[in-house]
Biotite code that builds the C-alpha atoms (Angstrom):
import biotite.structure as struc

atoms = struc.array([
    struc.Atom([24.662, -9.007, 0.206], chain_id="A", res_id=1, res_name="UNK", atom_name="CA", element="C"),
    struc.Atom([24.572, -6.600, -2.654], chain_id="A", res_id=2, res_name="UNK", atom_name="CA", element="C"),
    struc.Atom([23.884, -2.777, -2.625], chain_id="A", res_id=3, res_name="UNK", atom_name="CA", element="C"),
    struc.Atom([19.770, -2.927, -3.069], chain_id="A", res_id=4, res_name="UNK", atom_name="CA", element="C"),
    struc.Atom([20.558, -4.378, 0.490], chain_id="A", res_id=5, res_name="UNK", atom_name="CA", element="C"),
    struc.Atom([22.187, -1.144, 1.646], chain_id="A", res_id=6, res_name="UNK", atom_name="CA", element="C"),
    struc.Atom([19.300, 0.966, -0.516], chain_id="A", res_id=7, res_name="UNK", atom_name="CA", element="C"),
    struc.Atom([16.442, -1.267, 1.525], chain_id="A", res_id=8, res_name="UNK", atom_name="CA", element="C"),
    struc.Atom([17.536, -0.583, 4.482], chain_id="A", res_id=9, res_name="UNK", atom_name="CA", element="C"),
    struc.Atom([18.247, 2.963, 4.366], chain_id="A", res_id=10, res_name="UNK", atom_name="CA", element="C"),
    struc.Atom([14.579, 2.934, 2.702], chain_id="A", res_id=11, res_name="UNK", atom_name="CA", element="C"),
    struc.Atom([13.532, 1.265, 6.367], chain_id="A", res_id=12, res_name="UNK", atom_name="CA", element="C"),
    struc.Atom([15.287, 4.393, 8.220], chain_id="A", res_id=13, res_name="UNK", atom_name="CA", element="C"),
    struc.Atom([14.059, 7.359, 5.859], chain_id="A", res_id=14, res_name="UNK", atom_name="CA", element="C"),
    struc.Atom([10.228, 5.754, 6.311], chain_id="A", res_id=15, res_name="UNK", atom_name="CA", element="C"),
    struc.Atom([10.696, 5.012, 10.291], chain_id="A", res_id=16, res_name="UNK", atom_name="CA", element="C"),
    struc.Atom([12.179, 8.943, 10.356], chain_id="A", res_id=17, res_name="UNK", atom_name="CA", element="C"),
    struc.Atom([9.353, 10.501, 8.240], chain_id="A", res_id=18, res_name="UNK", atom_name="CA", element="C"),
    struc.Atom([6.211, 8.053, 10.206], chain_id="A", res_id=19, res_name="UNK", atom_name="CA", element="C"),
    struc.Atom([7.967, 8.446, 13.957], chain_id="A", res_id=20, res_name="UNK", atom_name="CA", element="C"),
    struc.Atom([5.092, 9.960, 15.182], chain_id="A", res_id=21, res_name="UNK", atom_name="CA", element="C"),
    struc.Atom([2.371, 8.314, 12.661], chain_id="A", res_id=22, res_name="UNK", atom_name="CA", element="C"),
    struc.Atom([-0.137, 5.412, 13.710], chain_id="A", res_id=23, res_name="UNK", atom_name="CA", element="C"),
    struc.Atom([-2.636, 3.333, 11.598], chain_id="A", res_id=24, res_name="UNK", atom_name="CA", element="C"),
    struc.Atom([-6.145, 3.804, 12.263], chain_id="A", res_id=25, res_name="UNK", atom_name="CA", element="C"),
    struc.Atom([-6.563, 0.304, 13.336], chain_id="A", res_id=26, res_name="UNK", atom_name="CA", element="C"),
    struc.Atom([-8.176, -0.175, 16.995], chain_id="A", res_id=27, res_name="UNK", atom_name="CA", element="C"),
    struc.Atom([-4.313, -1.369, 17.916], chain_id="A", res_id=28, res_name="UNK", atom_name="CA", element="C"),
    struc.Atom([-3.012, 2.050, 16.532], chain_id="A", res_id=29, res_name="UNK", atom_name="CA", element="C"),
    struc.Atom([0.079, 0.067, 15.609], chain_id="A", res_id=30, res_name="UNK", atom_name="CA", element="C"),
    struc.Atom([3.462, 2.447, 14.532], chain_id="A", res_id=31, res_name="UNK", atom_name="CA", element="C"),
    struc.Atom([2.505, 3.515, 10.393], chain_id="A", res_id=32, res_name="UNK", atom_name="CA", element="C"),
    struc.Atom([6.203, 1.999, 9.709], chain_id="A", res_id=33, res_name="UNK", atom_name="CA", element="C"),
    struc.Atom([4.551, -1.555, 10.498], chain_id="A", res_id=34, res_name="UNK", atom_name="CA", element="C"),
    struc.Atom([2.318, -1.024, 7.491], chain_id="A", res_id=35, res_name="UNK", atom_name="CA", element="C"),
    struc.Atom([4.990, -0.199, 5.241], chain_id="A", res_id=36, res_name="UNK", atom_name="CA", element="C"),
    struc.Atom([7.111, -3.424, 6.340], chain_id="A", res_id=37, res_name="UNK", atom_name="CA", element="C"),
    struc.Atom([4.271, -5.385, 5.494], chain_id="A", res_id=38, res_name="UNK", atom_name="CA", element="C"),
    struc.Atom([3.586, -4.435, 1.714], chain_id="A", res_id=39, res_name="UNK", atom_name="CA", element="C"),
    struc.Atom([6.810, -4.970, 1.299], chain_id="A", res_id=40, res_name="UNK", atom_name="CA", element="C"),
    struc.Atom([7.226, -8.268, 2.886], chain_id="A", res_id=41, res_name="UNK", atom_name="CA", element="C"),
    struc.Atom([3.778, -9.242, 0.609], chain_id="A", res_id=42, res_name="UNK", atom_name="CA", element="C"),
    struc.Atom([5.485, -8.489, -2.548], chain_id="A", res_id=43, res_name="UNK", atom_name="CA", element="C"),
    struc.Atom([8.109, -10.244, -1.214], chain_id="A", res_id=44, res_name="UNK", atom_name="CA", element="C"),
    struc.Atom([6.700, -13.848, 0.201], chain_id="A", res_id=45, res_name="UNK", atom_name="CA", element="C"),
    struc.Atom([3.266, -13.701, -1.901], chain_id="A", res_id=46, res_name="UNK", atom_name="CA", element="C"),
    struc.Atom([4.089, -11.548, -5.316], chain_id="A", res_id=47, res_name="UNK", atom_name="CA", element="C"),
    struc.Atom([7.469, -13.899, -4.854], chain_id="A", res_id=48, res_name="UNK", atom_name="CA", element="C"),
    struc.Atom([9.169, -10.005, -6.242], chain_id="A", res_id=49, res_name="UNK", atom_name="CA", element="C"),
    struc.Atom([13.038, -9.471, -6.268], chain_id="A", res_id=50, res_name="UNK", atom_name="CA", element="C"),
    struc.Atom([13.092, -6.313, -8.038], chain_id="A", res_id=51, res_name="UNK", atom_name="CA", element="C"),
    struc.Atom([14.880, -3.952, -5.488], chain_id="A", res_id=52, res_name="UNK", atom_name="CA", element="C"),
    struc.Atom([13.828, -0.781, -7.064], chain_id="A", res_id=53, res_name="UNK", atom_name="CA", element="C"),
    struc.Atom([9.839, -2.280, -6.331], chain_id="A", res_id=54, res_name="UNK", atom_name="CA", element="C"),
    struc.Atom([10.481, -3.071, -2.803], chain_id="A", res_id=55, res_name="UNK", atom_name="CA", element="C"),
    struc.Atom([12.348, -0.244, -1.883], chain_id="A", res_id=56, res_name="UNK", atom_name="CA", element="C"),
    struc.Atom([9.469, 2.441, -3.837], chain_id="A", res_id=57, res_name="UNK", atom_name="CA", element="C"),
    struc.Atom([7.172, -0.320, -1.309], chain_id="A", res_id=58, res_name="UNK", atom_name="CA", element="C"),
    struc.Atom([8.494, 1.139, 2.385], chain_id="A", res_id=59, res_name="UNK", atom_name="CA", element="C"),
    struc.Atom([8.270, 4.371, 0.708], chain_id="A", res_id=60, res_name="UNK", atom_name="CA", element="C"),
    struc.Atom([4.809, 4.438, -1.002], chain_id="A", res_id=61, res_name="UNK", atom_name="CA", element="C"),
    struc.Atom([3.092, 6.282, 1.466], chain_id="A", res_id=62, res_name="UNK", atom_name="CA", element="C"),
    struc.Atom([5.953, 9.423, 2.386], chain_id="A", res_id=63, res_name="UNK", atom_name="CA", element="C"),
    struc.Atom([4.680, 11.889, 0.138], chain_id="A", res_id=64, res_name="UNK", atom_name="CA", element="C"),
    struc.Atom([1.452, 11.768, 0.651], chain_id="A", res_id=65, res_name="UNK", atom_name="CA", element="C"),
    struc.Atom([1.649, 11.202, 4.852], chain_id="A", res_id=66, res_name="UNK", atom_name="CA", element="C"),
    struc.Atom([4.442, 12.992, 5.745], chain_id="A", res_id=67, res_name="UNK", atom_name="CA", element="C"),
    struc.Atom([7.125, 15.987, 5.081], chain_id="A", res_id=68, res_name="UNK", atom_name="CA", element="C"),
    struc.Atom([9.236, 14.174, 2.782], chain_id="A", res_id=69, res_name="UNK", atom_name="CA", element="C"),
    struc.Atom([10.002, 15.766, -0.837], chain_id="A", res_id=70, res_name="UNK", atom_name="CA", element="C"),
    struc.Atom([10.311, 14.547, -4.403], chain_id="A", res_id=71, res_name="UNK", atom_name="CA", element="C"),
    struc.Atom([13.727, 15.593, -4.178], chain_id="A", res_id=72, res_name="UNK", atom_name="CA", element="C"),
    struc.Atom([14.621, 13.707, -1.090], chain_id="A", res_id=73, res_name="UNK", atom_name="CA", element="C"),
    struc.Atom([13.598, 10.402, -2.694], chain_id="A", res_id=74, res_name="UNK", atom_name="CA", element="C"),
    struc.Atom([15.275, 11.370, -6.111], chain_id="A", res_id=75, res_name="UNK", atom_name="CA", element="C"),
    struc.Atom([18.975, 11.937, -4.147], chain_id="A", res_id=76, res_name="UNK", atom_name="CA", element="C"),
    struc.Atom([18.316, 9.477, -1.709], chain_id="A", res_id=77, res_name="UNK", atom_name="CA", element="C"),
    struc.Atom([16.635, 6.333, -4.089], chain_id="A", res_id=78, res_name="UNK", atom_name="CA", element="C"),
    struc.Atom([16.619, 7.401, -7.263], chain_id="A", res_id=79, res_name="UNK", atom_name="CA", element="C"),
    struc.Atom([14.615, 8.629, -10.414], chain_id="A", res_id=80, res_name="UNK", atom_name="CA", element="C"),
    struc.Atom([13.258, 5.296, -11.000], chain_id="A", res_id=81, res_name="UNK", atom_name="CA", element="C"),
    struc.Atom([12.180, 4.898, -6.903], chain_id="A", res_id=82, res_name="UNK", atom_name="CA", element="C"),
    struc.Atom([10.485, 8.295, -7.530], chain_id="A", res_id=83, res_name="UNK", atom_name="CA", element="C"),
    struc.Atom([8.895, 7.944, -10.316], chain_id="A", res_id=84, res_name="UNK", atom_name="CA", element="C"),
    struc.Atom([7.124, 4.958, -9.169], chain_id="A", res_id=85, res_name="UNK", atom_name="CA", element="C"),
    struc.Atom([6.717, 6.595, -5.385], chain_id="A", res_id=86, res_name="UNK", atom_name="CA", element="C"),
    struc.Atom([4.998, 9.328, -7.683], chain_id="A", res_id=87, res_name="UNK", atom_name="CA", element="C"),
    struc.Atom([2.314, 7.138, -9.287], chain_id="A", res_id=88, res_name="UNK", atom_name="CA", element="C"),
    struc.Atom([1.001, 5.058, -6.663], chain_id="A", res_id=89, res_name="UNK", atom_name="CA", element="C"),
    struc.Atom([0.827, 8.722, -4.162], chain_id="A", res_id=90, res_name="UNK", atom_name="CA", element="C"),
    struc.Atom([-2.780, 10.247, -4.320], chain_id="A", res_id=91, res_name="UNK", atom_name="CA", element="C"),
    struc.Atom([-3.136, 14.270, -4.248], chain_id="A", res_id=92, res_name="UNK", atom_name="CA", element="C"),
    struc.Atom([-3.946, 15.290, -1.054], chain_id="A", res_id=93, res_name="UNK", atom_name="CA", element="C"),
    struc.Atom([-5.522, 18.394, -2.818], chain_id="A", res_id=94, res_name="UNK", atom_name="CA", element="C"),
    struc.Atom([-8.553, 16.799, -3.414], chain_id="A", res_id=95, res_name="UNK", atom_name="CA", element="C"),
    struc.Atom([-11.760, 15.189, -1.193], chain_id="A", res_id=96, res_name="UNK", atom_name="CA", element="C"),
    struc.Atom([-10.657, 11.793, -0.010], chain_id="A", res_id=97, res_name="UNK", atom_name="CA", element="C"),
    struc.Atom([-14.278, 11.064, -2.277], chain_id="A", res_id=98, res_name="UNK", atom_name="CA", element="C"),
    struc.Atom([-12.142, 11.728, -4.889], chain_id="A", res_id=99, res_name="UNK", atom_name="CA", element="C"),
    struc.Atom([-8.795, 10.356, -4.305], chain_id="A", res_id=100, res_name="UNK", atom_name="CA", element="C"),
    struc.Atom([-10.910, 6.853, -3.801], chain_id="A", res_id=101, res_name="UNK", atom_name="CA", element="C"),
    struc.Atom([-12.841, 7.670, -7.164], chain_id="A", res_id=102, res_name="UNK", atom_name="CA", element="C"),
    struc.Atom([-9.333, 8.273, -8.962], chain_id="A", res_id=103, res_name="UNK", atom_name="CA", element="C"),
    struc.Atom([-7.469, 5.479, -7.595], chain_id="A", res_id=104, res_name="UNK", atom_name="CA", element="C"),
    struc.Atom([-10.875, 3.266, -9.318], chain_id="A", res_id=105, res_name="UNK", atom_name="CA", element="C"),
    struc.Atom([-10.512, 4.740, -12.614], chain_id="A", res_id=106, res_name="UNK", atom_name="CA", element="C"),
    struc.Atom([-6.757, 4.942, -12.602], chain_id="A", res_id=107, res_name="UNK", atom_name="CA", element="C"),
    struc.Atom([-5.798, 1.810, -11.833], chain_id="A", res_id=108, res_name="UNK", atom_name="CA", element="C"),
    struc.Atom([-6.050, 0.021, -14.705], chain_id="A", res_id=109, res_name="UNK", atom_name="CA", element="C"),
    struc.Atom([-3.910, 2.358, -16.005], chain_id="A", res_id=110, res_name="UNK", atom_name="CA", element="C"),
    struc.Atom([-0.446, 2.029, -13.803], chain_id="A", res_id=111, res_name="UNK", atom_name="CA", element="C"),
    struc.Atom([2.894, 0.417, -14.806], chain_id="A", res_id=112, res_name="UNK", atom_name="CA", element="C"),
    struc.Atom([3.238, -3.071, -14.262], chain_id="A", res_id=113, res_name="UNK", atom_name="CA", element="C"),
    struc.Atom([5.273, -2.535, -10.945], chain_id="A", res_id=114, res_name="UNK", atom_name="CA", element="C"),
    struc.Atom([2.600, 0.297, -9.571], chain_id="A", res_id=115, res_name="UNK", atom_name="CA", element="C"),
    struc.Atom([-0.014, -1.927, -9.948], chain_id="A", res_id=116, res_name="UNK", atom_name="CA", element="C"),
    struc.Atom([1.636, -4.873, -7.530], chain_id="A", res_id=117, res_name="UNK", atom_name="CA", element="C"),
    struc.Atom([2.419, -2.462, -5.263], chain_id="A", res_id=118, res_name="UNK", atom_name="CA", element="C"),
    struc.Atom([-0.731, -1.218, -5.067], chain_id="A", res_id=119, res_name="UNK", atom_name="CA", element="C"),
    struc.Atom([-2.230, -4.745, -4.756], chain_id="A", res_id=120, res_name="UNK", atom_name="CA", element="C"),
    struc.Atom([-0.015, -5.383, -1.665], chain_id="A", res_id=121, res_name="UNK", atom_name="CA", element="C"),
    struc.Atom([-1.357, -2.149, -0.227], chain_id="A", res_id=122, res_name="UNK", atom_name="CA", element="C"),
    struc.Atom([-4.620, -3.105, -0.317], chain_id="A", res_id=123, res_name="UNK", atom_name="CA", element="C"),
    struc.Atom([-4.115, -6.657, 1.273], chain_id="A", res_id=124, res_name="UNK", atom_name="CA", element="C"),
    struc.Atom([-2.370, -5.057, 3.824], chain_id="A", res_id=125, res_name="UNK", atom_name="CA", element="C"),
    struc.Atom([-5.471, -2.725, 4.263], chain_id="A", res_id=126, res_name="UNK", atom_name="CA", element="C"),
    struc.Atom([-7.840, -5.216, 4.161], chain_id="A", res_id=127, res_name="UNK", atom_name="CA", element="C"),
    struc.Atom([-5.955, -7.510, 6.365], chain_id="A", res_id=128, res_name="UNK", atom_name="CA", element="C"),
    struc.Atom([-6.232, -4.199, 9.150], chain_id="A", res_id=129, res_name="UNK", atom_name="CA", element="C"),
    struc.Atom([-10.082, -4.057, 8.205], chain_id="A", res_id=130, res_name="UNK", atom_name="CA", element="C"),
    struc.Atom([-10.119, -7.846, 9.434], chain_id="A", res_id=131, res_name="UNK", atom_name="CA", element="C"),
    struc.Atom([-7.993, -7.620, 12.455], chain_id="A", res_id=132, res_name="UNK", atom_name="CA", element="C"),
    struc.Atom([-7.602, -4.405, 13.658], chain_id="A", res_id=133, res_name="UNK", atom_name="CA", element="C"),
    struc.Atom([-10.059, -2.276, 12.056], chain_id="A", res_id=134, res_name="UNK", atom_name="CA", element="C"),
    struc.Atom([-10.890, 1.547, 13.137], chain_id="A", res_id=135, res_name="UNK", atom_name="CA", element="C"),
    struc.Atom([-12.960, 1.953, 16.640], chain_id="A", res_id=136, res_name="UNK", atom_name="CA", element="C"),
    struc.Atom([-15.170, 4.461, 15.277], chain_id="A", res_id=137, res_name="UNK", atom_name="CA", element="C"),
    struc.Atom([-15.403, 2.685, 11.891], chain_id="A", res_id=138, res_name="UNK", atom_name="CA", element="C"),
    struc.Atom([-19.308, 1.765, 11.426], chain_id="A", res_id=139, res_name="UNK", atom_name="CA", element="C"),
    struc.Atom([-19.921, -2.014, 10.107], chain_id="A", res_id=140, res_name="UNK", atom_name="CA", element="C"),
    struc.Atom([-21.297, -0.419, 6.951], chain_id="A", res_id=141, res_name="UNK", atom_name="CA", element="C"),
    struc.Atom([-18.835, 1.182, 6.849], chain_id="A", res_id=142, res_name="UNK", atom_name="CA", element="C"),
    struc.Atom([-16.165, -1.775, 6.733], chain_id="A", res_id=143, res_name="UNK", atom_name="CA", element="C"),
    struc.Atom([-18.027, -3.524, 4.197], chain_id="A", res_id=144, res_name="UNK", atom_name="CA", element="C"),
    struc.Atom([-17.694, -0.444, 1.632], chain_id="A", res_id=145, res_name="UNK", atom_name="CA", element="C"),
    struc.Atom([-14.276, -0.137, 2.567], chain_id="A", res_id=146, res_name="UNK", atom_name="CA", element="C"),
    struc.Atom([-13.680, -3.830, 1.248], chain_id="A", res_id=147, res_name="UNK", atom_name="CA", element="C"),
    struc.Atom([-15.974, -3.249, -1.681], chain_id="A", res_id=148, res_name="UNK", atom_name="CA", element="C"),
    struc.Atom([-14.025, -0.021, -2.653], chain_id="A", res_id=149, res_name="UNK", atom_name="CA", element="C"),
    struc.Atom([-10.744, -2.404, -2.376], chain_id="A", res_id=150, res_name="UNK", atom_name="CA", element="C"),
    struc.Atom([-12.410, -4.908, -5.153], chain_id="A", res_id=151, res_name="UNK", atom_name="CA", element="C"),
    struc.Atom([-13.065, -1.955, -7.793], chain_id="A", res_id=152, res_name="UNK", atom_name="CA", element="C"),
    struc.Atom([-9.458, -0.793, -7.555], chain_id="A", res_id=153, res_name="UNK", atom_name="CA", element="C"),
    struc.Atom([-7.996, -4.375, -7.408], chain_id="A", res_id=154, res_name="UNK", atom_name="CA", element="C"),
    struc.Atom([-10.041, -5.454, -10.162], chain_id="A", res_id=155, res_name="UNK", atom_name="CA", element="C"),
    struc.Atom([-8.044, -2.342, -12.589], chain_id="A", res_id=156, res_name="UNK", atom_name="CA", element="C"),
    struc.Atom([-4.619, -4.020, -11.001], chain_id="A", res_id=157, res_name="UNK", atom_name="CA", element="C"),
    struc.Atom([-5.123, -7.534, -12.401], chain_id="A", res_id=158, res_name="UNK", atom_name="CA", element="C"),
    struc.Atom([-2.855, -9.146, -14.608], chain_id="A", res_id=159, res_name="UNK", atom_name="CA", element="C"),
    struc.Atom([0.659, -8.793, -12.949], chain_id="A", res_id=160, res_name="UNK", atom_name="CA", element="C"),
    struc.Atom([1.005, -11.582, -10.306], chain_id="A", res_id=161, res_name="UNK", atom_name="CA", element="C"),
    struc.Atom([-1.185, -14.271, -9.777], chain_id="A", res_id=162, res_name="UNK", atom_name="CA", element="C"),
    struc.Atom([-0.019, -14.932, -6.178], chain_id="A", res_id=163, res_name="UNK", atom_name="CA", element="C"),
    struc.Atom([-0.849, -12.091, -5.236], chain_id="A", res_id=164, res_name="UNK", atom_name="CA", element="C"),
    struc.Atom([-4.361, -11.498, -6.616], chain_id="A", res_id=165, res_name="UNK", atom_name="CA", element="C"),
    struc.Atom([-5.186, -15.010, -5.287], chain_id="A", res_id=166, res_name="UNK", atom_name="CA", element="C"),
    struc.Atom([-3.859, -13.937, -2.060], chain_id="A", res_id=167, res_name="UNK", atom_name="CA", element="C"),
    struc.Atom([-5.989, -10.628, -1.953], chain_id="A", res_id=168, res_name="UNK", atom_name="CA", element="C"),
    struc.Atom([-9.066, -12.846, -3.302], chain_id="A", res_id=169, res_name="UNK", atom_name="CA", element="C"),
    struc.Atom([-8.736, -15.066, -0.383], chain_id="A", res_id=170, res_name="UNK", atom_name="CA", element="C"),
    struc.Atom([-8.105, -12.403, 2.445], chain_id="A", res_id=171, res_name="UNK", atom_name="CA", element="C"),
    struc.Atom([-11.519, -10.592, 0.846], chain_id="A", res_id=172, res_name="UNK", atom_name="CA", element="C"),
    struc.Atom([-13.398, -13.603, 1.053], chain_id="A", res_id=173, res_name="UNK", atom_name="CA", element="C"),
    struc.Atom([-12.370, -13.833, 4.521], chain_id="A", res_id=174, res_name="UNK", atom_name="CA", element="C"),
    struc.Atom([-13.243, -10.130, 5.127], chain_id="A", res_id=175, res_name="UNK", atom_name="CA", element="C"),
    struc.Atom([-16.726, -10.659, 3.678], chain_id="A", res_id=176, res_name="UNK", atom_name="CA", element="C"),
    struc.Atom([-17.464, -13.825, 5.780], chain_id="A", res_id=177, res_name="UNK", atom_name="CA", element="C"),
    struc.Atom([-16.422, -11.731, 8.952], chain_id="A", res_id=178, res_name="UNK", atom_name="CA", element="C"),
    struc.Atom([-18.495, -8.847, 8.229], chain_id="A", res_id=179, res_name="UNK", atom_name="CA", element="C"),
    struc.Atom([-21.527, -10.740, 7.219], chain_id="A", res_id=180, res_name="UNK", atom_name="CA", element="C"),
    struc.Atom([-21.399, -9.574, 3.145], chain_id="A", res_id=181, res_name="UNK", atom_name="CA", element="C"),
    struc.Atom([-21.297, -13.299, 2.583], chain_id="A", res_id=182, res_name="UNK", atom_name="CA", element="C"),
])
């Protein structure tokens, strides 16, 4: 074991401490820290990525936008590098969720390398909770423009990991057969 060991786990605590009391939509309301696990574990079996300071910004993603954590509690805990890349995959909560979906479309093509598989293994995991466990009051409609909204951003993150955009290809095709877009 080396020290991104030590920095992955304590990423595991800090996220499970800032979600505690956080659930995903999904009809199974399953603890938020689940959802973190998982885009990690995707980069990690599918993207086949061993770069610690990926997987640790990965279980992190999603504690600045969701919860009280601060820039400055990432920076001393994880690093600049952690934060910086916490920082550009974290939408502004200041504006309509219209357009923080609009931004994330125009802005993808547009991330680092690393930002852009993370963001990829986001959206399978999103996807994957459209297909399994989606929202009770979530309309079909509804779940198809959710998956359609996943394509335009994925389509701006291409070019980093083949696994993984062959994985998220796959799990969309699935999504679309379920929901009768297909």
């Amino acid at each position: 074991m080396d020290e991104s060991t030590g920095l992955l786990l304590s990423a595991l605590r800090f996220a499970a401490e800032k979600h505690k009391d956080q659930r995903r939509k999904g009809a199974d309301a399953s603890p938020y820290v689940n959802h973190l696990i998982q885009v990690a574990e995707t980069l990690w079996t599918v993207g086949n990525v061993r770069d610690a300071t990926l997987l640790v910004a990965s279980i992190l993603h999603d504690t600045l936008e969701d919860t009280d954590a601060t820039s400055a509690e990432i920076r001393a805990q994880f690093g600049e590098e952690v934060l910086a890349l916490v920082l550009e995959v974290t939408d502004d909560r200041s504006l309509s969720q219209k357009e923080r979906k609009q931004l994330q479309v125009e802005t993808a093509s547009h991330k680092s390398p690393k930002a852009k598989l993370l963001k990829i293994a986001d959206k399978i995991s999103n996807v994957q909770d459209i297909i399994t466990s989606p929202p009770k009051t979530w309309s079909l409609e509804r779940k198809q423009e959710y998956l359609s909204w996943t394509e335009r951003v994925v389509t701006g993150l291409r070019g980093e990991n083949e696994n993984l955009e062959r994985y998220y290809d796959d799990l969309l095709t699935k999504g679309r057969q379920l929901l009768g877009m297909e």
